[in-house]
C-alpha positions in Angstrom: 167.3 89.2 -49.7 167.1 91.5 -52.4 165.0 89.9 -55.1 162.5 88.8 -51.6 162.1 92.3 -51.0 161.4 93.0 -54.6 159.0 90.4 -54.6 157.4 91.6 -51.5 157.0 94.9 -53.2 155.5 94.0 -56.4 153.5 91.9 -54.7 152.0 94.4 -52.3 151.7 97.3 -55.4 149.5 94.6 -57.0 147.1 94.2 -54.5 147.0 97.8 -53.6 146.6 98.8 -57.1 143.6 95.7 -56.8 142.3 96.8 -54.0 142.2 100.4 -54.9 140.1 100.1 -58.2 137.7 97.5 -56.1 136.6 100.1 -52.5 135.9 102.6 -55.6 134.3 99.4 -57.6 131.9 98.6 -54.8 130.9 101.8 -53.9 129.5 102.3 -57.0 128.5 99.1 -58.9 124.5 98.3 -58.1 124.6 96.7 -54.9 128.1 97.0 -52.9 129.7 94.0 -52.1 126.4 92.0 -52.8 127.6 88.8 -52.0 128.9 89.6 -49.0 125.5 91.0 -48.3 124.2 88.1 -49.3 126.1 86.1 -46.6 125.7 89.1 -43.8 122.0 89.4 -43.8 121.1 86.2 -43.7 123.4 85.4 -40.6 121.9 88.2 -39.1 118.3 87.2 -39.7 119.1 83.9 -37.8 120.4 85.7 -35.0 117.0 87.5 -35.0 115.5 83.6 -34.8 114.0 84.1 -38.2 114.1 81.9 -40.7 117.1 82.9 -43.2 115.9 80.7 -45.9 112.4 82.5 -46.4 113.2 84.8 -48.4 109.7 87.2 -47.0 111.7 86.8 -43.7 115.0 87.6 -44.8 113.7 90.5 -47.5 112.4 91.7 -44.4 115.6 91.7 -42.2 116.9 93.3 -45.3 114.5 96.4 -45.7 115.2 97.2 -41.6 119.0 97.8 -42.6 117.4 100.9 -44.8 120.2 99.7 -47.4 118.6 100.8 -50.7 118.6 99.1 -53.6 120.0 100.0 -57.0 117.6 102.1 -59.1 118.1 100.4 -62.3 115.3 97.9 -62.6 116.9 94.8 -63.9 119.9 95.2 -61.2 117.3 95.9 -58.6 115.8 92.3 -59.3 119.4 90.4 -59.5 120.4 92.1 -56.2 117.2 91.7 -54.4 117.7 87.8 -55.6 121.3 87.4 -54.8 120.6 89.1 -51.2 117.0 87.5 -50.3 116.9 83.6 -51.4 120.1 82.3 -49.0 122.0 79.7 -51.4 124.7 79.7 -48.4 125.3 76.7 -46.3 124.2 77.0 -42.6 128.2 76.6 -42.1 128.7 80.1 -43.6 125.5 81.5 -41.9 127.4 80.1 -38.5 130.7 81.7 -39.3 129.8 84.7 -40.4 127.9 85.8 -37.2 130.8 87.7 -35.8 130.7 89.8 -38.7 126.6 90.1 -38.4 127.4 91.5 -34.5 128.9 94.6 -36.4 127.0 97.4 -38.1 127.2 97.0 -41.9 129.7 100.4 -42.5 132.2 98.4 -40.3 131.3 94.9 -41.0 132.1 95.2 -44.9 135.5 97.5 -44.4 137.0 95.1 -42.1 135.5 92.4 -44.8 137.6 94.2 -47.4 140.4 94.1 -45.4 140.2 90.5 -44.8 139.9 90.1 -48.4 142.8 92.0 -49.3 145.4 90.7 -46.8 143.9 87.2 -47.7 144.7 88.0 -51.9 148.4 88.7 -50.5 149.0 86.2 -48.1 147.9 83.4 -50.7 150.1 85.2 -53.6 153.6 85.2 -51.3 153.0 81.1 -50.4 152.4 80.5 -54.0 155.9 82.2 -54.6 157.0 80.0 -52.0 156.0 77.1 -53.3 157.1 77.8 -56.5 160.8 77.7 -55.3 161.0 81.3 -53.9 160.5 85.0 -54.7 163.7 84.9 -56.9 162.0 83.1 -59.6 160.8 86.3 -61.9 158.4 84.5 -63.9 156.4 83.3 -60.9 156.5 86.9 -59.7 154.8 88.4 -63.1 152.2 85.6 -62.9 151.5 86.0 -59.6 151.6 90.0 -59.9 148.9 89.5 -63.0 146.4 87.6 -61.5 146.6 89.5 -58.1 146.3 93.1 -59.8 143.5 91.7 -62.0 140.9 91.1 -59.0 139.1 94.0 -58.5 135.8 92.7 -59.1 136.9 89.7 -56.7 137.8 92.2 -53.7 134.3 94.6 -55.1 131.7 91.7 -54.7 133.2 90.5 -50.9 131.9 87.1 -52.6 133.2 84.2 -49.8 135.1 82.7 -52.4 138.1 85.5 -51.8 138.4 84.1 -48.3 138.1 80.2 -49.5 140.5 80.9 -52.5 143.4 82.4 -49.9 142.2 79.7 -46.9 143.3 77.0 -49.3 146.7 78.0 -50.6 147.3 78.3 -47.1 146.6 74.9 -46.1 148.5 73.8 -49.0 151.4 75.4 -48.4 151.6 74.7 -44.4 150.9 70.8 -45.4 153.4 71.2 -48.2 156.0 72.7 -46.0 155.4 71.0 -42.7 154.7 74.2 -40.9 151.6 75.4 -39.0 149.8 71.9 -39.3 147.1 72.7 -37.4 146.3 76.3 -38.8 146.3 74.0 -42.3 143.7 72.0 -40.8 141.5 74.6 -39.3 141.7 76.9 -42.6 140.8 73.8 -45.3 138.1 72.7 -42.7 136.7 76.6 -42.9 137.1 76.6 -46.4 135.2 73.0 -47.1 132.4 74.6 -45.2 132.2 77.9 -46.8 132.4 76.7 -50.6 133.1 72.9 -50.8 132.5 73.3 -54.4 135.5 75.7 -54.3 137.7 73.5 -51.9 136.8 69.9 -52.4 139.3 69.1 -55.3 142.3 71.0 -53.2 141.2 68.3 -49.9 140.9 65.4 -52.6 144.5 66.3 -53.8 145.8 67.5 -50.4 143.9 63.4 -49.6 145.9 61.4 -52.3 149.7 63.4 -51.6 150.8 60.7 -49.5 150.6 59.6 -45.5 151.8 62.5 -44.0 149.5 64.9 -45.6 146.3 62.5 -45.7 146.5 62.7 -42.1 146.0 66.1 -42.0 143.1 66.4 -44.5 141.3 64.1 -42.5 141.6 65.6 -39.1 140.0 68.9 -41.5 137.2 66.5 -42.9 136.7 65.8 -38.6 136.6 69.4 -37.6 134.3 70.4 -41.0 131.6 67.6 -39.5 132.1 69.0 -36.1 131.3 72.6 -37.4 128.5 71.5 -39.8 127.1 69.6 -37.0 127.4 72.4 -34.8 125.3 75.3 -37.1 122.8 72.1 -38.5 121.7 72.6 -34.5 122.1 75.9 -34.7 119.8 76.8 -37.8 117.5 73.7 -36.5 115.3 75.9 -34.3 115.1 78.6 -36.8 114.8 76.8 -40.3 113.4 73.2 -39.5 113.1 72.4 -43.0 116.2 73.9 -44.3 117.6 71.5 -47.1 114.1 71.4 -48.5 114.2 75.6 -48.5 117.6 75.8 -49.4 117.4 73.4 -52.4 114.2 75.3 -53.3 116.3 79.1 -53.4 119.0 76.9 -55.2 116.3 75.9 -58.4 114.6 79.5 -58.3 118.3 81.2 -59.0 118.8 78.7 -61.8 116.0 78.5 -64.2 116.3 79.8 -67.3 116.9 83.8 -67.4 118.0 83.5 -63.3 121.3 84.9 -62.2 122.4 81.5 -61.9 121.3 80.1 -65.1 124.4 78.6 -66.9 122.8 79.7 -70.3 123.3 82.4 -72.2 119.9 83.9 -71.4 121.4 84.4 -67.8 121.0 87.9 -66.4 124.5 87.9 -66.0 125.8 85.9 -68.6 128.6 88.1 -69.6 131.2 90.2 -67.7 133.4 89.7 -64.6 131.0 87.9 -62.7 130.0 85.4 -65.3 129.9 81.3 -64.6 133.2 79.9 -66.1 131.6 75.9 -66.2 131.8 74.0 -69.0 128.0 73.9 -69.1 127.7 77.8 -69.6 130.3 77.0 -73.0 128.3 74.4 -73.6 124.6 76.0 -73.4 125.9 77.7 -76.6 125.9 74.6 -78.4 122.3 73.5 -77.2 121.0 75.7 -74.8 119.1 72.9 -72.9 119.5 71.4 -69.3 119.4 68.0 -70.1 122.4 68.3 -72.6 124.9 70.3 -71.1 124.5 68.6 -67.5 125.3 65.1 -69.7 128.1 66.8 -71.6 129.8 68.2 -68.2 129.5 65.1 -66.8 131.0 63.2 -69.4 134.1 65.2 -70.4 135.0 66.3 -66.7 133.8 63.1 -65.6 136.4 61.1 -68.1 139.1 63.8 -67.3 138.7 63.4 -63.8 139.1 59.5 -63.6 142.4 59.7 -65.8 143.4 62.4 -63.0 142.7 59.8 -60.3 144.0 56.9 -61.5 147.2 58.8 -62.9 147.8 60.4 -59.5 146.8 56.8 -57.3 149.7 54.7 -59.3 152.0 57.6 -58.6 151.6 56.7 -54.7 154.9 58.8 -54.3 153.2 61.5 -56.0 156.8 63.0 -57.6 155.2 65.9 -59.6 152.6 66.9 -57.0 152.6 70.4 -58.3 151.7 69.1 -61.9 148.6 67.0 -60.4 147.5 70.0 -58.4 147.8 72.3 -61.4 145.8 69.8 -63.5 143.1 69.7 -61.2 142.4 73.2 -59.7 140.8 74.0 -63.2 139.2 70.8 -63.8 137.1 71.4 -60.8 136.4 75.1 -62.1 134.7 73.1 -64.8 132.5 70.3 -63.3 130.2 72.4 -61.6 128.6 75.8 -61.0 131.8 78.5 -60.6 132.3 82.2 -61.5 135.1 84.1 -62.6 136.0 85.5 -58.8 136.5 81.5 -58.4 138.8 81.1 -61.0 141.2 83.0 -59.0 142.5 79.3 -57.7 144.1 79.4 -60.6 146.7 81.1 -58.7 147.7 77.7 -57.5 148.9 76.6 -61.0 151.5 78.9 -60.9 154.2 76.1 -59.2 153.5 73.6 -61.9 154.7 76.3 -64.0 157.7 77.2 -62.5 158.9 73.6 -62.1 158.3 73.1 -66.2 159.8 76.0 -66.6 162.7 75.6 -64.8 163.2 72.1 -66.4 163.8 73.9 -69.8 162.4 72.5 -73.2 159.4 73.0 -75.2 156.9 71.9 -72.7 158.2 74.9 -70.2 157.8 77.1 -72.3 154.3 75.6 -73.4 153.4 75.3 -69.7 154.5 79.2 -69.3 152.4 81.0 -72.7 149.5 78.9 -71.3 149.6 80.5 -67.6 149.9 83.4 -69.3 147.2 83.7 -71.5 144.7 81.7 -68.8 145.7 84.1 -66.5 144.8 87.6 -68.6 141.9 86.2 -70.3 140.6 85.4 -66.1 141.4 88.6 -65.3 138.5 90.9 -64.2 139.7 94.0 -66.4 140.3 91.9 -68.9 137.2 90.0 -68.7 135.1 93.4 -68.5 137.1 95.3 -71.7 136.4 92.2 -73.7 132.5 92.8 -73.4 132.7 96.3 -73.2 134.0 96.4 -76.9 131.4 93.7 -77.4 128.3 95.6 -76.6 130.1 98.4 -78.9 130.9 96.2 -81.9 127.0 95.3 -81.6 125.7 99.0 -80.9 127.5 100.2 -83.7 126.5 97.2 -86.2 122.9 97.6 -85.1 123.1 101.2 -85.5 124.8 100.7 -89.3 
């Protein structure tokens, strides 16, 4: 009982030290909680029967709020982008109207709320899963990467809500308990980010008969939803895939906020894409090449993953499988460091090297720990702070 209420309160002074550093984060940073923004107005502009993926009708939703933009000219263009061409999925549009009913000073602390109970919730069932709060190693990991998210709680990006939604349906598939509230959370976070979630279902699919029974009922309910908002957005946005795959290539051409390369307008900081084709844009900044690359490495890594975890039918080291796979899928495709946060769910693989004893324990533990501080969003935004120094001060020499 002692070492659980220890845990509990380390736990809880990591996310309020978090959470802290993030309300004063996003009340200044250009923007405020962008993404969520992002998300907000464009649910609201569909309840308003406009057409959220036209960005002249969604600017214009936008400009009737009277929320101003930031006065710095380059942020002003990567917010009015990230807030005016929808990238979201009519799923998120869907779910997010009961947040769009509610005027934006309410909507986005009741958001950070969310966010920050979520962070904790999904840190205490990784403990659990990692054998308990007694384990003090799980605890530091766990304390690290939670008090490290304050530009994950600033941005209100869905990811925060996807990242916790999946832990939980891990651990109440893992544990037995709450089936259902497993199913509905993995079939909320498959619609809200199934670039985020996907890998966790496909692992969660391959654990054996028990479980696979239960990520299929969430693959049901995620059709019934996407279903459901397809008719919804239908008489507001007839030609939505066509617009929403057109706001998708705007945001990624070369200099765009969601340009993999390093001429991104946000190549560097907390909020820069972790995907092996932004390392690999370094090496030939060119399309063609690191798509091919991406696809080849992950795509290789990813079939020893699936054939290694379908002869292990009994799936005996199911933490080790998930731990392997939660950062492969950072990798394959578009992500940002407020996704990397899944990372969290490494943290039992860890613990059950660790507790195993050897060399590969202790290999398993110094790589946790470094992964986990060089995620970090403080970490993240000292490294490129002294960065932009070394440079000013060479340039200036």
């Amino acid at each position: 009982m002692k070492q659980r209420w220890k845990a509990l309160t380390c736990l809880m002074l990591s996310v309020w030290f978090a959470a802290h550093w993030a309300w004063s984060l996003q009340k200044t940073m250009p923007g405020g909680m962008v993404d969520m923004k992002a998300v907000y107005y464009a649910s609201r502009c569909a309840m308003e029967h406009k057409n959220p993926y036209d960005p002249n009708a969604l600017a214009k939703v936008y400009q009737d709020s009277a929320d101003p933009l930031p006065s710095d000219p380059k942020m002003r263009v990567v917010v009015h982008n990230v807030i005016t061409l929808c990238v979201n999925l009519p799923t998120a549009l869907l779910l997010m109207t009961p947040w769009a009913m509610i005027p934006w000073g309410v909507a986005h602390g009741m958001w950070f709320a969310l966010e920050s109970i979520g962070l904790f919730a999904a840190a205490w069932m990784v403990l659990d899963l990692a054998g308990g709060p007694k384990l003090n190693l799980a605890l530091a990991l766990a304390c690290l990467l939670v008090s490290n998210c304050e530009v994950f709680l600033a941005t209100g990006n869905l990811a925060t809500v996807v990242m916790a939604a999946s832990v939980a349906a891990v651990w109440c598939f893992e544990t037995g308990r709450y089936e259902w509230v497993g199913i509905l959370l993995l079939a909320v976070a498959l619609v809200l980010k199934p670039h985020d979630s996907g890998f966790v279902w496909l692992f969660l699919f391959l654990r054996g008969s028990a479980i696979r029974k239960s990520a299929v009922k969430a693959v049901f309910l995620c059709l019934a939803l996407f279903l459901i908002s397809v008719i919804w957005i239908a008489g507001r946005a007839p030609n939505w895939p066509d617009e929403l795959k057109s706001n998708l290539g705007r945001t990624t051409v070369r200099g765009e906020i969601n340009d993999p390369g390093p001429h991104s307008m946000v190549s560097k900081g907390a909020g820069m894409i972790v995907s092996l084709q932004s390392v690999a844009s370094y090496i030939r900044d060119d399309p063609g090449f690191y798509n091919s690359a991406t696809l080849l490495i992950c795509g290789s890594l990813l079939l020893m993953w699936l054939i290694g975890t379908v002869r292990l039918r009994d799936m005996q080291n199911p933490n080790v499988a998930l731990a392997v796979i939660i950062p492969l899928s950072l990798l394959i495709t578009y992500h940002r460091n407020y996704d990397a946060k899944a990372l969290l769910l490494t943290i039992p693989a860890c613990m059950q090297l660790w507790s195993e004893g050897g060399l590969l324990g202790k290999f398993a533990a110094a790589v946790n720990l470094v992964v986990l501080t060089l995620s970090g969003d403080i970490t993240v935004t000292a490294i490129f702070d002294l960065e932009s120094n070394v440079h000013f001060v060479a340039s200036g020499a």
